[in-house]
C-alpha positions as CSV (number, residue, x, y, z in Angstrom):
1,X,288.8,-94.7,-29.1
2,X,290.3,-91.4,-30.5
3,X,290.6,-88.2,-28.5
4,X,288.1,-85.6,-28.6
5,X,289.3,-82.1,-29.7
6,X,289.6,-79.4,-27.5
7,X,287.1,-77.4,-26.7
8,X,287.3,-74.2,-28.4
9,X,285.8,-71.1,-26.5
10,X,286.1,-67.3,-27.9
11,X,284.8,-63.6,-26.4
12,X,286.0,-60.4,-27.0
13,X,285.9,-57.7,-23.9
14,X,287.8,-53.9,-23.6
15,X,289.6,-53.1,-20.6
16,X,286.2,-52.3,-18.9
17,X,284.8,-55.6,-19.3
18,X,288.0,-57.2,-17.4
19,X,286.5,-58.7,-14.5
20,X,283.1,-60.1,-16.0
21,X,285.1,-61.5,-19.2
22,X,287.5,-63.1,-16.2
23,X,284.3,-64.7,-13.9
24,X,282.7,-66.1,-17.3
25,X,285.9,-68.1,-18.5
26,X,286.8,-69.2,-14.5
27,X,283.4,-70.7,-14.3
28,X,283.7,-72.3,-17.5
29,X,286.8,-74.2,-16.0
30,X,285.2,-75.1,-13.1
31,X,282.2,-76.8,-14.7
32,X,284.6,-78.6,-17.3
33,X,284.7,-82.3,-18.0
34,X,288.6,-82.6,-16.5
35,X,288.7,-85.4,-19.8
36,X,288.8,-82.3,-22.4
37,X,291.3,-79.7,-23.1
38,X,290.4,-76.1,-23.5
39,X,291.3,-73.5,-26.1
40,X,290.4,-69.8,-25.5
41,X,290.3,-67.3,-27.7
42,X,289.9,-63.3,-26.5
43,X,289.6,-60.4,-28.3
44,X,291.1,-57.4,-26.9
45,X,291.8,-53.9,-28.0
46,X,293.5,-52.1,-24.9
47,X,293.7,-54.6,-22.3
48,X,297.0,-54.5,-21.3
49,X,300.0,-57.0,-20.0
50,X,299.3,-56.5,-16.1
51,X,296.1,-57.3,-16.5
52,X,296.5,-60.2,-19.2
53,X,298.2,-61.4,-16.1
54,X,296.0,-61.3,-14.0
55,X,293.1,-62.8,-16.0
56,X,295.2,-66.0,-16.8
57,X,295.8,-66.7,-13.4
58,X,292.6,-66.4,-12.4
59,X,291.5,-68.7,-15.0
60,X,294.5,-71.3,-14.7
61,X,294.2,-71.7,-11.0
62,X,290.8,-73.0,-11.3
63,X,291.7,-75.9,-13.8
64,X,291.6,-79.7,-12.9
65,X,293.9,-81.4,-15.1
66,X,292.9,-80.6,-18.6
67,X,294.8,-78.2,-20.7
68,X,294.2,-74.6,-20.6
69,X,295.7,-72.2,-22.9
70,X,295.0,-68.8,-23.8
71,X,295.2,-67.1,-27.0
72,X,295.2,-63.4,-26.9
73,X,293.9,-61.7,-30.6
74,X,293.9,-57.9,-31.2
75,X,290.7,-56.5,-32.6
76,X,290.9,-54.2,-35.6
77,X,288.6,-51.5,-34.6
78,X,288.8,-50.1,-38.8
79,X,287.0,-53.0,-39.9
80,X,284.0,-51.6,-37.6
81,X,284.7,-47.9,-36.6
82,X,281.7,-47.2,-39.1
83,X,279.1,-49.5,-36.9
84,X,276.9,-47.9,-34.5
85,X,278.1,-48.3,-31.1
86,X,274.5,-47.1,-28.9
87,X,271.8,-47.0,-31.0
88,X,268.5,-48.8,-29.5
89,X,270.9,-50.2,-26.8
90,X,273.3,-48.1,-25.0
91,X,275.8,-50.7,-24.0
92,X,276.8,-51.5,-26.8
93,X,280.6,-51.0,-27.6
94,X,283.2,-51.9,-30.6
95,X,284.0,-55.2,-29.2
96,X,280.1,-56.9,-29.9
97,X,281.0,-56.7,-33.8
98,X,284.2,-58.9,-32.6
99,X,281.8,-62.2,-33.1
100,X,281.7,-61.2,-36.6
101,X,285.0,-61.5,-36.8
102,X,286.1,-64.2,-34.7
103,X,285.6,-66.8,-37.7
104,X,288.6,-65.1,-39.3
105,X,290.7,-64.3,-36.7
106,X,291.0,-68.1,-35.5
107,X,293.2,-70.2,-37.2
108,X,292.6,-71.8,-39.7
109,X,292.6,-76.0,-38.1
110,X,290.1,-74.5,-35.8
111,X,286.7,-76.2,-36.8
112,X,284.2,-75.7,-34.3
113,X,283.7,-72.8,-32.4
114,X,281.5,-71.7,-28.8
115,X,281.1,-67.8,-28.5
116,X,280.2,-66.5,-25.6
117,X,279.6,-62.9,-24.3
118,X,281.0,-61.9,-21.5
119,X,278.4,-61.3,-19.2
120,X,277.2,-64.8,-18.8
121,X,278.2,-67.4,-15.7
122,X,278.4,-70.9,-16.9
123,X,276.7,-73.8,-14.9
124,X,277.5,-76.8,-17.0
125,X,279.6,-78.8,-18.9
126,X,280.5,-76.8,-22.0
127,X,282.5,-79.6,-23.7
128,X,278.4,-81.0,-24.2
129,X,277.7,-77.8,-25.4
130,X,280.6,-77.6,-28.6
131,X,279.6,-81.2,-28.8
132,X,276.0,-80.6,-30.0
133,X,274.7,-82.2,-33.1
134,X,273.8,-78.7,-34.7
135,X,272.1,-80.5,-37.9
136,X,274.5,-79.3,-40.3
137,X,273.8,-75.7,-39.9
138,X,275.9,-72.5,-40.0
139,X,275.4,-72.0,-35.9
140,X,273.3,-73.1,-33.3
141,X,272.0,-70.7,-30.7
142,X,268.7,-70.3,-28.4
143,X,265.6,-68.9,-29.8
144,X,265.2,-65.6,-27.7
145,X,262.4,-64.9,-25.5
146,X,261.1,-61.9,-25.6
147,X,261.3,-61.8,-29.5
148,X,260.9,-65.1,-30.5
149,X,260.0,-64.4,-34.5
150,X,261.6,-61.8,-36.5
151,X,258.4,-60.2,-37.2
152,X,257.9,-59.7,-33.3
153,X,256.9,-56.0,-33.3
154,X,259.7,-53.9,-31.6
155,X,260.1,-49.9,-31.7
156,X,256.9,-49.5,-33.8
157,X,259.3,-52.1,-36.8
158,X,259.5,-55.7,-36.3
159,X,262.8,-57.4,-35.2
160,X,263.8,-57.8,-38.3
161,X,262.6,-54.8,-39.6
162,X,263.3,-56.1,-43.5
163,X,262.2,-59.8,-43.0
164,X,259.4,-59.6,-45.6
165,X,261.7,-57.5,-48.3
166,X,264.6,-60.4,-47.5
167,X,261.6,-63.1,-48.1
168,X,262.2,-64.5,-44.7
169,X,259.0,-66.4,-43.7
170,X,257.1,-64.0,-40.3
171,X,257.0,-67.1,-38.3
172,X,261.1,-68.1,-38.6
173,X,262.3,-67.7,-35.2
174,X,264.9,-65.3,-34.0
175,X,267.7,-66.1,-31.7
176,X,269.8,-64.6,-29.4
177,X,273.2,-64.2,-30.1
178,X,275.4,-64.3,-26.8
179,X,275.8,-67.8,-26.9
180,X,276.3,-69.6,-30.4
181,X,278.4,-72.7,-31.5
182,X,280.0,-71.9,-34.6
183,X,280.4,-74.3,-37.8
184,X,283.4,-72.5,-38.6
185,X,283.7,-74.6,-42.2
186,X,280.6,-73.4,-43.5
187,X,280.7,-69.7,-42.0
188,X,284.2,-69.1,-43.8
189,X,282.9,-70.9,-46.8
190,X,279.3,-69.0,-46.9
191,X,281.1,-65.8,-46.2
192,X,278.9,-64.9,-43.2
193,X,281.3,-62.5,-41.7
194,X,281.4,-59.9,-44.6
195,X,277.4,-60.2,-45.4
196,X,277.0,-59.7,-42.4
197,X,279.3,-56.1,-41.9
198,X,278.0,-55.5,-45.7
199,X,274.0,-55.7,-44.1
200,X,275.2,-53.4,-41.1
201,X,276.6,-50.8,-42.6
202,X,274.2,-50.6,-45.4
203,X,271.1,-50.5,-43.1
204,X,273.4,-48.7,-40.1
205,X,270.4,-47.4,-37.7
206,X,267.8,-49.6,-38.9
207,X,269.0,-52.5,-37.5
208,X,267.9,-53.3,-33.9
209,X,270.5,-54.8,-31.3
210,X,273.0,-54.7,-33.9
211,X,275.3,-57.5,-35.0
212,X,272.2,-59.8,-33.6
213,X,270.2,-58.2,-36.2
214,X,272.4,-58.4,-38.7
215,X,273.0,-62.1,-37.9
216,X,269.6,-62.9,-38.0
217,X,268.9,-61.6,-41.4
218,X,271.8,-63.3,-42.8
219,X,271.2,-66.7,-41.3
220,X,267.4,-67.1,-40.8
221,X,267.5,-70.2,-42.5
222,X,271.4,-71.6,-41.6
223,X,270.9,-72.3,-37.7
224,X,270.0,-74.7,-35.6
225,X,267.7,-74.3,-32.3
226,X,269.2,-75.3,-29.0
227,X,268.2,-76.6,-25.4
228,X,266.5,-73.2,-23.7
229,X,268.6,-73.9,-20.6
230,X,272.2,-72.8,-22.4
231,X,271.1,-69.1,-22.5
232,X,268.8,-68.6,-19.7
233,X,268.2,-64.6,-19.8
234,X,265.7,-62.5,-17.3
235,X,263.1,-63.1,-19.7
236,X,262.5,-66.2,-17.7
237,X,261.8,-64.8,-14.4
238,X,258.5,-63.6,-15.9
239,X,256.2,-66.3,-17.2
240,X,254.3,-63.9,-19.7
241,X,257.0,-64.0,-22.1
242,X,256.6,-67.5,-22.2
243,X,253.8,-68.0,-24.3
244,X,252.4,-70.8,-26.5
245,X,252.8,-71.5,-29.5
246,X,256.1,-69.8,-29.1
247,X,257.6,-71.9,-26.0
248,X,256.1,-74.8,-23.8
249,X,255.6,-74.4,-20.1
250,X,257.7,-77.1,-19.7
251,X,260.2,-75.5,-21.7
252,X,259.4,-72.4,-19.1
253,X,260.7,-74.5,-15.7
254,X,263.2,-76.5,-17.3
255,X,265.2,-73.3,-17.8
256,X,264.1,-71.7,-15.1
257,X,264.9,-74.3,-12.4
258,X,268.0,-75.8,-14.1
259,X,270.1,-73.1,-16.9
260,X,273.1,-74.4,-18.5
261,X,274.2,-71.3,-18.7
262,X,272.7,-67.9,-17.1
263,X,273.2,-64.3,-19.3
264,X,272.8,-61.1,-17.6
265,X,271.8,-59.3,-20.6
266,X,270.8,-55.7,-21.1
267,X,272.3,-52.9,-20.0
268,X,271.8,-53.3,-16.0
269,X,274.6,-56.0,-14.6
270,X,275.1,-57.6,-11.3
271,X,278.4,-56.0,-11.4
272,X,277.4,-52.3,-11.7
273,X,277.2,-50.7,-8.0
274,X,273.7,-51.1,-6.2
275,X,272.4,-53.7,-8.6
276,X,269.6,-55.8,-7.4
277,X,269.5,-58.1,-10.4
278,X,267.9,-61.8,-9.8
279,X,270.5,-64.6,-10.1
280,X,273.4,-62.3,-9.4
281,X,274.5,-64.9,-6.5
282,X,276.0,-67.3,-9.7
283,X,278.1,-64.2,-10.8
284,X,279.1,-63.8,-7.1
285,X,280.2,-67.3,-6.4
286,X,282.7,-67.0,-9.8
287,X,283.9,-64.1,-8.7
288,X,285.3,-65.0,-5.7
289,X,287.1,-67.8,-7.4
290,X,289.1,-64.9,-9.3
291,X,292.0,-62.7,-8.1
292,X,289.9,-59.6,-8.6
293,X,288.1,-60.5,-5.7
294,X,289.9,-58.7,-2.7
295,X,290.2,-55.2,-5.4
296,X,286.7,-54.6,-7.0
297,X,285.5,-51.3,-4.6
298,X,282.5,-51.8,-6.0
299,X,281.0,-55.2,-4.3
300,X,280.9,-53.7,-0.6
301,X,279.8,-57.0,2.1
302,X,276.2,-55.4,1.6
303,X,276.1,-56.2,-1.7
304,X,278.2,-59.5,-1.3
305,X,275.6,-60.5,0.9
306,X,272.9,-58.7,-0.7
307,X,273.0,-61.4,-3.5
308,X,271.8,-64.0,-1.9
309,X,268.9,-62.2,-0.6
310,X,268.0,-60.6,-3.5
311,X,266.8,-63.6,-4.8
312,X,265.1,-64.5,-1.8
313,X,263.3,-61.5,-1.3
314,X,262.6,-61.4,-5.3
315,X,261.1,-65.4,-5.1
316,X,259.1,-63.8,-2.3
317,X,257.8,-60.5,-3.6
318,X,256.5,-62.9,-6.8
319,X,254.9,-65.3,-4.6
320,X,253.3,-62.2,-2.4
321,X,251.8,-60.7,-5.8
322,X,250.1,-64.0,-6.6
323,X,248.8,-64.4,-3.4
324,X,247.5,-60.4,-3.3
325,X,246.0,-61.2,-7.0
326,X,243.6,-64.1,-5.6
327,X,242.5,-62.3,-2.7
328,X,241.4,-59.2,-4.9
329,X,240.1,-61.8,-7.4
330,X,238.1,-63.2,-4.0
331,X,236.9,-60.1,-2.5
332,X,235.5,-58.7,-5.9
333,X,233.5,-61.8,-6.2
334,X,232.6,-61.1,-2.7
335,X,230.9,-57.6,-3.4
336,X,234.4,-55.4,-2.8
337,X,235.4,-53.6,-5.7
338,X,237.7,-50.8,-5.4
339,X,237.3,-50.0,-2.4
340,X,233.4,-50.2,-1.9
341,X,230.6,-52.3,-1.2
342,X,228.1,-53.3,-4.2
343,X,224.8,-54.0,-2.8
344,X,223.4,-56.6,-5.0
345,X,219.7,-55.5,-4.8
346,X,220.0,-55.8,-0.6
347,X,219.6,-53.0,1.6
């Protein structure tokens, strides 16, 4: 039986995005099958030697016996210096156009591709995930949440705020761009990357969440829909977003109780000081497996300790709320209501 081919992995990060770009790719060795060899691609613009350094290390001393090796691309800022870099979300830097450009920055025997933003924690197996049969699409990705349909009203527009003027159906779903296996055949043959920069800059501020926008009016009808559980967001901590027909409750638990991969988007991370975000605990435990662990001033024991127990306390708070709900929902019908007694006709 032939060998598989290496898993192929690519990000992009600046020198501030070090240390999450560093716990994403060490927990992507420790969940590998030790069976499959590993390519990484990263695309940098300032980080430099020292810390290069550093990062491998971290990465390479958490292997089993598979074959890890590191390719380090520079990021041509000119191809995207005219992109906005804050817009409707101020995170955003230079380095999330990099996906667009990742296609053509990888060699050229490189088929297959698994992008990945930096601030997500891997729980699984990604060789199953650059394995996936992704029906002969462009990219497969995870239809997002919150947004499930490019018409999904957002900042009085809709998602896609041109969907009907590109004859994209309302109901096509929208995904979520932070993790996507790449068909990197028929993106360099369909010319995705330069529509896509082409759609950006001609629309510029129009566009919501930026290259996620742009990628989702290029290729409404070129990807393919993958498992919930390998982009498991905050969305699904709150059950409301989950609604039918877009998702299933069992679609709901499934990713909840067992993510394949967990992504702290938005603009508040588990790394930023005092953060109290849910699920930080999976960023903690990679962390320590790094060499930046005994140097980042920021994680004090509090906090170190406080992710654990933010969770707890979080599980509890929701499970307090429910119980406070039935008990107003119980005294209302009991005559309470706000406070005061309704008589009912009785003196």
């Amino acid at each position: 039986m032939p060998a598989k081919q290496p898993v192929t992995v690519a990000c992009a990060a600046n020198e501030g995005y070090v240390i999450p770009m560093t716990v994403m790719l060490t927990s992507i060795v420790c969940n590998l099958n030790p069976d499959r060899d590993l390519d990484i691609y990263i695309i940098e613009s300032d980080i430099q030697s020292e810390q290069r350094e550093k990062i491998e290390t971290s990465i390479l001393q958490n292997k089993k016996n598979q074959r890890v090796g590191i390719h380090w691309l520079k990021l041509d800022k000119s191809l995207i210096d005219d992109l906005p870099v804050a817009g409707h979300v101020g995170h955003i830097t230079s380095e999330t156009y990099a996906r667009l450009l990742a296609p053509d920055l990888l060699p050229a025997t490189c088929h297959r591709l698994v992008w990945l933003d930096c601030d997500v924690v891997v729980l699984a197996d990604i060789s199953a995930l650059h394995d996936v049969d992704d029906d002969g699409q462009t990219v497969a990705a995870v239809s997002n949440v919150v947004h499930p349909y490019v018409s999904s009203p957002l900042y009085g527009s809709t998602v896609v705020f041109n969907h009907a003027e590109l004859g994209i159906p309302a109901t096509n779903r929208y995904f979520q761009a932070g993790v996507m296996v790449v068909n990197l055949d028929l993106w360099r043959q369909r010319n995705i990357s330069l529509r896509t920069l082409h759609y950006l800059k001609e629309h510029q501020e129009k566009v919501i969440y930026h290259d996620q926008g742009g990628l989702n009016a290029i290729l409404h009808d070129q990807w393919f829909r993958l498992d919930q559980r390998w982009n498991q967001t905050a969305a699904v901590l709150e059950p409301e977003f989950w609604t039918s027909p877009a998702y299933s409750k069992e679609e709901w638990i499934k990713t909840k109780n067992d993510p394949f991969i967990v992504h702290f988007a938005g603009a508040d991370k588990p790394w930023h000081p005092g953060s109290k975000r849910p699920r930080a605990s999976f960023f903690c435990r990679y962390f320590n497996k790094t060499l930046f662990k005994d140097d980042l001033k920021l994680f004090t024991l509090e906090s170190k300790i406080g992710f654990r127990n933010y969770v707890i306390l979080w599980k509890a708070k929701k499970k307090m709320d429910s119980i406070l709900a039935q008990l107003k929902t119980y005294f209302r019908g009991q005559g309470f209501e706000t406070g005061k007694l309704v008589s009912h006709g009785r003196p």
